[in-house]
ZAMARGU-4260 file (C-alpha; in steps of 0.2 Angstrom, whole numbers, plus 5000, padded with zeros to 4 digits):
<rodrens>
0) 5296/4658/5036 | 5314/4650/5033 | 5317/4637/5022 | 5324/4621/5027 | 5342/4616/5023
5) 5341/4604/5008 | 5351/4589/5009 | 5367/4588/4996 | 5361/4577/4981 | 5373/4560/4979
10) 5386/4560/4966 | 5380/4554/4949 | 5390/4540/4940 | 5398/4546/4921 | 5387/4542/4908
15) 5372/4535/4917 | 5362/4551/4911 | 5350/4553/4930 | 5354/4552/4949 | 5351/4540/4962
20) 5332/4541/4967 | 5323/4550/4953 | 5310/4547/4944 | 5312/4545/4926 | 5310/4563/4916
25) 5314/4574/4932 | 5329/4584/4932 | 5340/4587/4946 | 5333/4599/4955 | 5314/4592/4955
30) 5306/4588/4969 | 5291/4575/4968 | 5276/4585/4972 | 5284/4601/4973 | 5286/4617/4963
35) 5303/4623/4961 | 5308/4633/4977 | 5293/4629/4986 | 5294/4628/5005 | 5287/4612/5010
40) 5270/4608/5017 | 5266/4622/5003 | 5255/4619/4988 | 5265/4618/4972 | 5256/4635/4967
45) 5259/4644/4982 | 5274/4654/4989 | 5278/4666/5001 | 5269/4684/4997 | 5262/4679/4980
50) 5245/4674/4975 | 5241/4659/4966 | 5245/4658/4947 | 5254/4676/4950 | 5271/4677/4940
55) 5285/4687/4949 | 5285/4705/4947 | 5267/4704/4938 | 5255/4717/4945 | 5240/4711/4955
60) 5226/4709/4946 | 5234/4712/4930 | 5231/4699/4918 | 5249/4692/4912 | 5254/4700/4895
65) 5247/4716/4897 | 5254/4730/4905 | 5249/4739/4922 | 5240/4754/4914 | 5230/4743/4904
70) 5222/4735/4916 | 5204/4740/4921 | 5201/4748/4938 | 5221/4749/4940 | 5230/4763/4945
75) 5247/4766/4940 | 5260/4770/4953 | 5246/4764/4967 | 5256/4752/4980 | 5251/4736/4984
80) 5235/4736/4995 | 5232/4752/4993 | 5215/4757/4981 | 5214/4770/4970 | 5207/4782/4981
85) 5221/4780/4995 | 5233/4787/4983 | 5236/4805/4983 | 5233/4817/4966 | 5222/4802/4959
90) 5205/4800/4953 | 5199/4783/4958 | 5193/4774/4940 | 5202/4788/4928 | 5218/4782/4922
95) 5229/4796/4915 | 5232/4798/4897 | 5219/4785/4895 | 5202/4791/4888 | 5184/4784/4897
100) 5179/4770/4886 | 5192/4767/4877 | 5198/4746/4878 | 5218/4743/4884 | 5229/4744/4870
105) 5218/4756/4858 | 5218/4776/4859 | 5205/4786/4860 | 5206/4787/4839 | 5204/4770/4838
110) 5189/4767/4848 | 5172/4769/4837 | 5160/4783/4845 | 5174/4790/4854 | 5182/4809/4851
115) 5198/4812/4854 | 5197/4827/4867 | 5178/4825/4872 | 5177/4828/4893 | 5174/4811/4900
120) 5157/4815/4910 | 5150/4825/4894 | 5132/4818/4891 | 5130/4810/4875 | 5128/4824/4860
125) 5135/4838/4873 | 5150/4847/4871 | 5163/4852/4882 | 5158/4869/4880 | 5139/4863/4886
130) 5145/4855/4902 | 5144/4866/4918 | 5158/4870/4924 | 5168/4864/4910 | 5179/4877/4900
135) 5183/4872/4883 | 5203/4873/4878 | 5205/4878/4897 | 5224/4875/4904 | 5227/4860/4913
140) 5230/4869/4929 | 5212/4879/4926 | 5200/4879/4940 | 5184/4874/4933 | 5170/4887/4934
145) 5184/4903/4934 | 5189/4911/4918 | 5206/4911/4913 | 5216/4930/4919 | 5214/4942/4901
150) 5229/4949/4896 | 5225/4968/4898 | 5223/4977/4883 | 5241/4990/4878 | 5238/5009/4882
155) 5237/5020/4869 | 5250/5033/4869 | 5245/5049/4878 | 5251/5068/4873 | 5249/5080/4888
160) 5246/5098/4884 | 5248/5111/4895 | 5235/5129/4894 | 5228/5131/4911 | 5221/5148/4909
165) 5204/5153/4902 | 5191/5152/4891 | 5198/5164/4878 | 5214/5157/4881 | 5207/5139/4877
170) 5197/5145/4862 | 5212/5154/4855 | 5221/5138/4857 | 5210/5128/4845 | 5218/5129/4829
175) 5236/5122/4837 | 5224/5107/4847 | 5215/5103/4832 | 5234/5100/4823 | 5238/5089/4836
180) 5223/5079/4835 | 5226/5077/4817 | 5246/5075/4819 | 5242/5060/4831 | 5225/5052/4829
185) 5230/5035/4839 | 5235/5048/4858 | 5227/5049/4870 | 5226/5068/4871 | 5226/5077/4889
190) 5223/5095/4891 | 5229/5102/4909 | 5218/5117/4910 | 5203/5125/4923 | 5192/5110/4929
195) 5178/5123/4924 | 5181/5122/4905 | 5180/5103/4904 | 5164/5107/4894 | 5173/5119/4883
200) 5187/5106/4878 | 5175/5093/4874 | 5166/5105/4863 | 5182/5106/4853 | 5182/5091/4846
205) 5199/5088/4852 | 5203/5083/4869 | 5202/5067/4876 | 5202/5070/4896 | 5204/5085/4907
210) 5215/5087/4923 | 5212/5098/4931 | 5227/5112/4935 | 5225/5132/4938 | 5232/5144/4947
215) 5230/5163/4951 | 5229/5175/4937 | 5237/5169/4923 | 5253/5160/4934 | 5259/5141/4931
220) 5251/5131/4939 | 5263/5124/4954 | 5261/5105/4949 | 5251/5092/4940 | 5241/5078/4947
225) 5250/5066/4933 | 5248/5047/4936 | 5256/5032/4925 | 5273/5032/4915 | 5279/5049/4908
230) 5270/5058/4893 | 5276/5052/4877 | 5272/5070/4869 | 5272/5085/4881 | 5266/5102/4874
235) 5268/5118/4881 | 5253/5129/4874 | 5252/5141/4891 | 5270/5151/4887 | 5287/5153/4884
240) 5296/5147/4899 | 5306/5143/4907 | 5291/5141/4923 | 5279/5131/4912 | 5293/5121/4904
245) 5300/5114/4919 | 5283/5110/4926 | 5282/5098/4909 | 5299/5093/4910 | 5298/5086/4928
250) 5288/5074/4922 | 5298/5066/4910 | 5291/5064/4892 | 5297/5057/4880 | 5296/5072/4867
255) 5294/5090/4873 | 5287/5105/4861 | 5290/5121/4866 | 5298/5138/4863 | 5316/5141/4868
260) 5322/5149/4881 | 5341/5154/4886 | 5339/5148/4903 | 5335/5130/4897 | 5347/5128/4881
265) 5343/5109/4881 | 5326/5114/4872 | 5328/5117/4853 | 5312/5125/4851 | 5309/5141/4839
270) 5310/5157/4844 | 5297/5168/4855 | 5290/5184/4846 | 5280/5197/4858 | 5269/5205/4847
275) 5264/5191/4838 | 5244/5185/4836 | 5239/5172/4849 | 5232/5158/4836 | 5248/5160/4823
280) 5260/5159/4837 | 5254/5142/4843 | 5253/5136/4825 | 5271/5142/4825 | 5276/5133/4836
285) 5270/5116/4829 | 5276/5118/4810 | 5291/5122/4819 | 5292/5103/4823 | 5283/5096/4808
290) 5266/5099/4810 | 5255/5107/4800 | 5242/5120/4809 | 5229/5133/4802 | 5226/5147/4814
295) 5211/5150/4805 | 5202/5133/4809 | 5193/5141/4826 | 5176/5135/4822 | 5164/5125/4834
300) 5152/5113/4832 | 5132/5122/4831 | 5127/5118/4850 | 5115/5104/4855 | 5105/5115/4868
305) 5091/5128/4863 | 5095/5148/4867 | 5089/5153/4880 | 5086/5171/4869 | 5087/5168/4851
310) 5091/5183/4840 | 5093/5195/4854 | 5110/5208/4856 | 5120/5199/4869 | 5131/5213/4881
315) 5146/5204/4891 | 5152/5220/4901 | 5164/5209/4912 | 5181/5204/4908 | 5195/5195/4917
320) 5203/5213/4924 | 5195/5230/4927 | 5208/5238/4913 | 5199/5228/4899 | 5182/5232/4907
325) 5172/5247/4898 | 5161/5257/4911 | 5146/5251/4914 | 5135/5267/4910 | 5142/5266/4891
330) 5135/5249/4889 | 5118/5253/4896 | 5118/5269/4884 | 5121/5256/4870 | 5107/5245/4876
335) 5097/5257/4879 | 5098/5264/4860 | 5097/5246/4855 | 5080/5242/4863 | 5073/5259/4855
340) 5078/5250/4838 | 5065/5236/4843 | 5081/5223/4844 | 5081/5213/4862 | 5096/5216/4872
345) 5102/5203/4885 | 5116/5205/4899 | 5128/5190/4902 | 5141/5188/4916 | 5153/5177/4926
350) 5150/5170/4942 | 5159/5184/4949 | 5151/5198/4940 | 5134/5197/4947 | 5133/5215/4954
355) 5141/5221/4937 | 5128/5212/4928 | 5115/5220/4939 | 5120/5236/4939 | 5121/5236/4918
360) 5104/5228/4920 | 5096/5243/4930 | 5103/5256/4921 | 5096/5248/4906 | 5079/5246/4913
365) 5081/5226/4907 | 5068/5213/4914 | 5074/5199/4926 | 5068/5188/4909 | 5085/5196/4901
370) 5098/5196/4915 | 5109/5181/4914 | 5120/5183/4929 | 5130/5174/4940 | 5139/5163/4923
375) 5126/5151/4911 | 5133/5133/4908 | 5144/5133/4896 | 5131/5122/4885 | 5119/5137/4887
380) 5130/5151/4887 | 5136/5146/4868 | 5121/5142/4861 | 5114/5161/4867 | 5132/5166/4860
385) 5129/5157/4843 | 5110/5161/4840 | 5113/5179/4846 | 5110/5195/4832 | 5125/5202/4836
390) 5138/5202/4853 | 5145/5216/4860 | 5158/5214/4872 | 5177/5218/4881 | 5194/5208/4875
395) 5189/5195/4884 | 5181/5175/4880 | 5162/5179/4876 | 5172/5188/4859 | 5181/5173/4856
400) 5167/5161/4858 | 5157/5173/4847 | 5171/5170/4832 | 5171/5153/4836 | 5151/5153/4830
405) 5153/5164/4816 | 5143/5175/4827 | 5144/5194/4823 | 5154/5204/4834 | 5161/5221/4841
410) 5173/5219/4851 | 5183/5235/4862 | 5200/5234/4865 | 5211/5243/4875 | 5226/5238/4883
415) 5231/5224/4871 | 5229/5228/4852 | 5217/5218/4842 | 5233/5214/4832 | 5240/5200/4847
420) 5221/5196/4850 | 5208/5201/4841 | 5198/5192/4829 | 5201/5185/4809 | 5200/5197/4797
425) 5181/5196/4792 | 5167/5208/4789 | 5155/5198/4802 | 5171/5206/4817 | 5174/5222/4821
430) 5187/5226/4833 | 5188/5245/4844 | 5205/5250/4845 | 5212/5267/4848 | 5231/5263/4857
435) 5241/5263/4862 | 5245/5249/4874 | 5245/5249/4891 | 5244/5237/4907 | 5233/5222/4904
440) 5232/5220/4923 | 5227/5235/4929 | 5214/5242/4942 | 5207/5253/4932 | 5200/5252/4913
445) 5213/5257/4902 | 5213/5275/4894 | 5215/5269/4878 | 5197/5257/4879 | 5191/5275/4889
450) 5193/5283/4872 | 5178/5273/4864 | 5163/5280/4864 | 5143/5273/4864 | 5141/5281/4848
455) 5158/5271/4841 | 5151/5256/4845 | 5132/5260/4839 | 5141/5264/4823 | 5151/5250/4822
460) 5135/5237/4824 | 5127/5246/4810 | 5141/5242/4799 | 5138/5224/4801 | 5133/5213/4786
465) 5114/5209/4789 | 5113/5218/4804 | 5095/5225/4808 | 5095/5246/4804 | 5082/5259/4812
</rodrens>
């Protein structure tokens, strides 16, 4: 609407104190009738775009004197005309920062039965922790009804070891794992060896996890199936380089124990020593940096499963080459002179060596109940090995698992001396050795285990503590 033109008021005479026409007490700009700056025809309490009684840049519906946020049903930051629930991000009725309840002016403190922090639609004497939905102490950007994201718990560091051959060979090996576990109690210990002995490492006490890694004979594996961040300790315990070193060393650890080797000068390891026994060289190698190791500490714990033959004689003819294997017409002529003793004789073999178990087995005239072909379960092969009277056997792991039981043993050697592999110095072990050396790998049994005889080895079981005589 536009205003009309107001007429110029008439010039006031000096000292007369009012102007022509008005009424006594109005000032100059008063209007009988008529509100300052009202339009006329206009009530006095009426203007353009205002409600009635409403002072200029008052909110509507705010009462004057208080502020926007403190009046009841108001939304702050809601344009004119607009109601709560028009307005985008806002909760119609909930006035941020202000808590349910709580009069204009007070906080939540301040306002008796009210708790600070209480959820708004919280029945009376429940928490917020008993509301559905509701999480207590939840982030403001929390969607009700999810759990906040967990921090995942650190990994413990992990120490790879590396002794992929067999079950001597892992048994051997004990004393040196068994340092390490005690050297580093808070790793994650990881032994890269024949999926097949996974039974055997857990027996030891020591291992954490198998992965799996072999390969033919007693080669270096070509690669292992390594996941996550490097090893922070990597241990060579399968042999003196440089093909086994390099397969740890491409994967980056941290810390790498092993023997030197002139071809990889960047490894400060001890020297390698040939002739030296299997468990002290291990141990060696780990005083050598700082860590204590007992190559006597070969023991395992009694097994859990029940002997399939307690107290009998167990014969292990087979062993991981035909040069370490003693003919299988001498062992029956031992079982054979066994059995006449009234002591029970059982025949135990690989999963390869069913035909040599067999063989032995007829020649012995042994019933089917004493044949145990075609390779026990671990659990069961070492609690035969450990309830057994006595075990005869090749250079080979049935020996080492009988040392590992405290078991009594006669073990025949032939191309490797007892002194590299043969058991502790102990009366319950006797260890066959005529020499000299000669090819551990060879086709044929080896001229010097040919030199033993059936009555050697009878006559080496007799000379074992508590043995049972004729």
């Amino acid at each position: 609407m536009t205003r009309p033109t107001r007429r110029p008021a008439r010039a006031v005479p000096e000292g007369t104190g009012k102007a022509a026409g008005m009424e006594p007490g109005m000032t100059p700009d008063a209007t009988p009738g008529m509100a300052p700056d009202a339009t006329p025809g206009m009530a006095p309490d009426v203007t353009p775009g205002m409600a009635p009684d409403v002072t200029p840049d008052a909110t509507p519906g705010v009462p004057p004197g208080m502020a926007p946020d403190m009046a009841p049903g108001v939304t702050p930051g809601a344009p004119p005309g607009m109601t709560p629930d028009m307005v985008p991000g806002v909760t119609p009725g909930v006035t941020p920062g202000v808590t349910q309840g709580a009069p204009p002016g007070m906080t939540p403190d301040m306002v008796p039965g009210v708790t600070p922090g209480v959820t708004p639609d919280a029945p009376p004497g429940m928490t917020p922790d008993m509301v559905p939905g509701v999480t207590p102490d939840a982030p403001p950007d929390a969607t009700p009804g999810v759990p906040p994201a967990t921090t995942p718990e650190p990994t413990s560091p992990r120490l790879l070891v590396l002794r992929a051959l067999g079950l001597g060979d892992l048994l051997a090996a004990v004393p040196a794992l068994r340092a390490l576990r005690r050297a580093h109690p808070g790793h994650e210990i990881v032994l890269a060896a024949p999926a097949e002995l996974e039974p055997v490492a857990a027996a030891t006490g020591t291992v954490d996890r198998l992965l799996p890694a072999s390969a033919p004979g007693r080669a270096v594996p070509p690669s292992l199936d390594w996941s996550g961040p490097p090893p922070d300790i990597a241990v060579d315990l399968h042999g003196n380089g440089p093909p086994s070193h390099r397969l740890l060393t491409d994967l980056r650890p941290l810390k790498l124990l092993a023997f030197a080797h002139p071809d990889m000068p960047e490894i400060a390891g001890p020297p390698w020593y040939a002739e030296e026994h299997e468990r002290e060289r291990w141990c060696r190698l780990l005083r050598a940096y700082g860590i204590e190791a007992d190559p006597g500490d070969v023991r395992l714990p009694r097994p859990r499963t029940a002997s399939p033959a307690p107290g009998a004689v167990v014969l292990h003819p087979g062993a991981g080459s035909p040069a370490r294997c003693w003919p299988v017409e001498r062992y029956a002529a031992v079982a054979t002179a066994l059995r006449a003793r009234g002591l029970r004789v059982v025949v135990t073999g690989g999963a390869d060596e069913g035909d040599l178990v067999a063989r032995l087995a007829k020649r012995a005239g042994l019933p089917d109940t004493d044949v145990f072909g075609g390779g026990l379960p671990f659990g069961r092969l070492a609690a035969l090995v450990a309830d057994a009277h006595c075990v005869i056997s090749g250079d080979t792991g049935v020996a080492h698992l009988a040392v590992a039981h405290a078991t009594r043993s006669v073990t025949l050697f032939g191309p490797v001396a007892p002194s590299r592999w043969g058991p502790p110095d102990s009366p319950r072990h006797r260890a066959l050795w005529y020499g000299p050396e000669g090819d551990p790998h060879g086709r044929h049994p080896d001229p010097a285990l040919l030199r033993i005889t059936p009555q050697d080895v009878l006559r080496a079981v007799d000379e074992l503590p508590g043995i049972r005589h004729p």
